[in-house]
C-alpha positions, 0 to 999 in steps of 0.5 A, a space after each residue: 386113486 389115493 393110493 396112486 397119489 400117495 406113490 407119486 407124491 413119495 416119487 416126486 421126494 425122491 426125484 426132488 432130493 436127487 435133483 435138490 439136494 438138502 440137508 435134514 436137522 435131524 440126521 447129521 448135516 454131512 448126510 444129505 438127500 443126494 446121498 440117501 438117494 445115492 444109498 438106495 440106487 447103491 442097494 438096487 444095482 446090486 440087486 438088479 446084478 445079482 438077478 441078471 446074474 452080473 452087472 451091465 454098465 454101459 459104454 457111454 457110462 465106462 468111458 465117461 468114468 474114465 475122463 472123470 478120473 482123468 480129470 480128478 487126477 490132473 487137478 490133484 497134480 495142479 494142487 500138489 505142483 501149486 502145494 494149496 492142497 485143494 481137492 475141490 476138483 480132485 476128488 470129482 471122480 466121486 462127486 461123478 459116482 455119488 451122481 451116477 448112483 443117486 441117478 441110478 436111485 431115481 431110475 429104480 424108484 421110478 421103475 418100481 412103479 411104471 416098468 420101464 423109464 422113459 424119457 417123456 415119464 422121467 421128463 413129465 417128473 422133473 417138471 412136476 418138481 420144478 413147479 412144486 419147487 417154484 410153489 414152495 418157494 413163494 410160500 415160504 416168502 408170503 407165509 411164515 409158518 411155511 417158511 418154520 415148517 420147512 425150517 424145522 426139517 430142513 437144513 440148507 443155509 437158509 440163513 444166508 438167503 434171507 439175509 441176501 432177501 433171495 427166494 428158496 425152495 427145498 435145495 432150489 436157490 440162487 444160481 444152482 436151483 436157477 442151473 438145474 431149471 434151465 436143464 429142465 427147461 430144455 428137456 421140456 422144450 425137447 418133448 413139445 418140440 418132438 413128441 408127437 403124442 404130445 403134440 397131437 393131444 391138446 391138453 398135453 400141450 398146454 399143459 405143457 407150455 403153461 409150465 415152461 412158462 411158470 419154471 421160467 417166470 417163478 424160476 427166474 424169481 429165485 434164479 435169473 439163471 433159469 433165463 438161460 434155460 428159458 431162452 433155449 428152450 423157447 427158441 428150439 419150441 418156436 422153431 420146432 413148431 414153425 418148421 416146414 415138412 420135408 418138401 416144404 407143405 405145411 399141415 394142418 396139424 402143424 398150424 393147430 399146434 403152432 396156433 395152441 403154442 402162440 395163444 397158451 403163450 399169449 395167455 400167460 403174458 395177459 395173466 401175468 401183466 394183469 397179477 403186476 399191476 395187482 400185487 405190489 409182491 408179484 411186481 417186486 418178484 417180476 422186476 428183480 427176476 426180469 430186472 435185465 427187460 426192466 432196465 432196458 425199457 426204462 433205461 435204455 441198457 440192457 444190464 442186471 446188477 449181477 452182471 455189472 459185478 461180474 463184468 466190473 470186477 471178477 474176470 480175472 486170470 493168472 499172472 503167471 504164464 505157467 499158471 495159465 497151463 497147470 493153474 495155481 491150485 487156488 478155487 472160489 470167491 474166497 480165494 480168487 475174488 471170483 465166481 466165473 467158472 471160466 477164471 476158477 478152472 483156470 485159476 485151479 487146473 490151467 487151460 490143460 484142466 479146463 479142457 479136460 472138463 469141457 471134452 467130458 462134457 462134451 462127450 456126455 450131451 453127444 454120446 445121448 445123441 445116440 440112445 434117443 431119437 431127435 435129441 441133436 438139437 437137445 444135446 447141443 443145447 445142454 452143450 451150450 447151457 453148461 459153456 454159457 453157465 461157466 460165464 457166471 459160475 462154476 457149477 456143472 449140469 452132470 446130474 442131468 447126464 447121469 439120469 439120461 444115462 440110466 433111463 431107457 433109450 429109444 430103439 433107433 439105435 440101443 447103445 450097446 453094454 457092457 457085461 462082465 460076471 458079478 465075482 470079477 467085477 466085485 474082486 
C-alpha cells in the first residue's frame, strides 16, 4: 500500500511539473521542470523506437509539426520585415517540440505504471494536480513556513506575486495556472458527461464533481481565468445529464445521476456559503475570486477591475494598413501596452499569423475528434477555451493537445501511423 502511494505521489510531480512548469534554486534557473520532464520523455522515445525497431509518429503529430513550423517561419519574416528581431513566436517550433516530448515524458512515466494510458487515467491525474495545486497555494498564503519551504526549492517569480497579494502554487499562477485549470475543468466535465463507468458508480461521481467545484472555487482564487473553464464545463455536465434517450425516454439511471449531480452540487454551495460567513480569509478569497457576482449583486453591473483594464485601455491595434497584414514585429505589455492576445498576435505577425495559429489550433482540438470516442462536444469546447482566452491574454493551451496526442485512443476509429526504420529517421 505504501508503496503504491509513493509511485503516485513521484507520478503526480511528473504530471505537475509538466503541466506547471517551474524553475529549482538549485540547478540553473534556465533549467526547468518542462525540460527535465522533456529529457526523460526524449530518453523514452528513443528507447520505445529502438524496441519497435523504428519510430512511429503519428499523422496528426506530423501534420500538426508542420503548421507549427509554418507559423515560426512566417513570424520570423514578420520580425525581420519590421527589423525588431523579436522571435518570441519565431522559434514556437521548438517551444511545440519542447511540449511534445515533455507530453511524451508523461505518457511514459504514467505507462511505466499502468500499462496503457487512457484518457480517463491521464484525466483522473491532471485533477489529482489541480486539486494538489489549489491546497498548496492556501498553505503557502496561511502559513509561512510553507511559503519558505516552497521558497527554498522553488524558483518561480514568487516575488512578484506577493507584491501583486495574488495566490501561487508550484508554477500555478495568475492568468497561466487560471488557463491550464480551465483545460482540466473540460476534460473533467467531458468523463462525468460520457463515462458511463463513472456515471454508474456513485462514488465516482461525487467525487468527481466535488472536485470540479473546489479547482473552480480555489482555482479561481488564484486565477478568475478558471471561470472560463469552469462555466464550460458545467454547461456540457448539465446538459449532458439532462438530455433524453434516443426516442426520447428517460431512464432511471439518468435521474439518479442527475439527482446525485444536483445534490453534490447543492451541497458544495451550503459548505461554501457556511466557510464565507465563518473565515474573514475565505470571504477575502471568494470575493476577489467571483468578484464579477460580487459586484453584480451589490452594484448592479456585472465587471471585475481586470476586465475594466482590459476594455478601457489594452484593445489596441496597428496604424499602419500594412501593419494589420504582416504586423510590426513588436509582442507584450512592454511593447504594445497590452496583454490581449488578439492585439499582440496582430501586433507581432498581422491577421496573416493570427490566422495561421487559430487553423493550427483548430486542427489539434478536431483531429482529437477522431482518436476518442464522444469527444465532439469536448473538442469544440477546447476551441472555444483557446478563442475566449486570447480576449485576456496570449498564451495557448498546446500542452493539453500534445498529451492527448501521446495517450491511447479509443477503438472507434485508431488514428492511423506513420512508421519509417530508426536509421533514415535518425540520418
Amino acid at each position: 500500500m505504501l508503496r503504491r502511494i509513493l509511485i503516485a505521489t513521484v507520478l503526480t510531480f511528473v504530471v505537475s511539473f509538466y503541466l506547471f512548469p517551474v524553475s529549482f534554486t538549485f540547478i540553473p534557473q534556465s533549467i526547468n521542470s518542462k525540460m527535465l520532464v522533456a529529457a526523460f520523455g526524449v530518453v523514452m522515445f528513443i528507447y520505445d523506437s529502438i524496441c519497435r525497431g523504428g519510430m512511429q509518429l503519428s499523422r496528426t503529430t506530423l501534420f500538426s509539426a508542420m503548421l507549427a513550423i509554418i507559423f515560426s517561419l512566417w513570424c520570423c519574416y514578420a520580425v525581420i520585415h519590421s527589423s525588431t528581431y523579436n522571435y518570441v513566436y519565431g522559434t514556437y517550433i521548438v517551444s511545440y517540440m519542447t511540449w511534445m516530448a515533455g507530453a511524451y515524458g508523461v505518457y511514459a512515466a504514467l505507462r511505466l505504471r499502468y500499462g496503457e494510458v487512457h484518457l480517463p487515467l491521464l484525466t483522473r491525474y491532471l485533477t489529482v494536480v489541480c486539486l494538489a495545486q489549489c491546497a498548496i497555494a492556501i498553505l503557502i498564503d496561511n502559513y509561512p513556513v510553507v511559503m519558505h519551504f516552497v521558497d527554498r526549492f522553488i524558483e518561480q517569480g514568487q516575488d512578484f506575486y506577493r507584491r501583486a497579494h495574488r495566490l501561487y502554487g508550484i508554477g500555478a499562477a495568475l492568468d497561466p495556472g487560471g488557463i491550464r485549470f480551465s483545460a482540466v475543468l473540460v476534460l473533467l466535465a467531458h468523463q462525468v458527461a460520457t463515462n458511463e463507468k463513472l456515471r454508474a458508480r456513485r462514488p465516482y461521481l461525487i467525487m468527481a464533481v466535488v472536485a470540479f467545484a473546489l479547482i473552480t472555487i480555489f482555482g479561481a482564487v488564484i486565477s478568475r481565468t478558471t471561470l472560463v473553464g469552469s462555466a464550460l464545463g458545467l454547461a456540457y455536465m448539465f446538459f449532458a445529464l439532462v438530455r433524453l434517450r434516443r426516442g426520447g425516454f428517460i431512464t432511471i439511471q439518468m435521474v439518479r445521476t442527475f439527482a446525485r449531480f444536483l445534490i453534490v452540487v447543492a451541497v458544495v454551495i451550503v459548505v461554501t456559503i457556511l466557510v464565507y460567513n465563518k473565515s474573514q480569509a475565505f470571504r477575502n478569497y471568494f470575493r476577489f475570486g467571483f468578484e464579477a457576482f460580487f459586484n453584480w449583486v451589490e452594484t448592479g453591473v456585472f465587471h471585475t477591475t481586470s476586465t475594466d483594464t482590459l476594455t478601457e485601455r489594452m484593445w489596441i491595434w496597428p496604424t499602419d494598413p500594412w501593419a494589420w497584414v504582416v504586423g510590426q514585429g513588436t509582442f507584450g505589455i512592454f511593447q504594445n501596452n497590452t496583454d490581449i492576445g488578439y492585439c499582440n498576435f496582430i501586433l507581432y505577425c498581422g491577421i496573416i499569423g493570427l490566422t495561421l495559429f487559430s487553423i493550427f489550433f483548430l486542427y489539434c482540438h478536431l483531429s482529437l475528434n477522431r482518436k476518442f470516442n464522444n469527444f465532439q462536444i469536448c473538442s469544440l469546447l477546447l476551441i472555444a477555451l483557446t478563442f475566449i482566452i486570447w480576449i485576456k491574454v496570449t498564451t495557448d493551451i498546446f500542452l493539453i493537445n500534445a498529451l492527448l496526442f501521446c495517450i491511447e485512443g479509443d477503438d472507434m476509429e485508431e488514428e492511423e501511423s506513420v512508421s519509417e526504420e530508426l536509421s533514415p529517421m535518425v540520418s
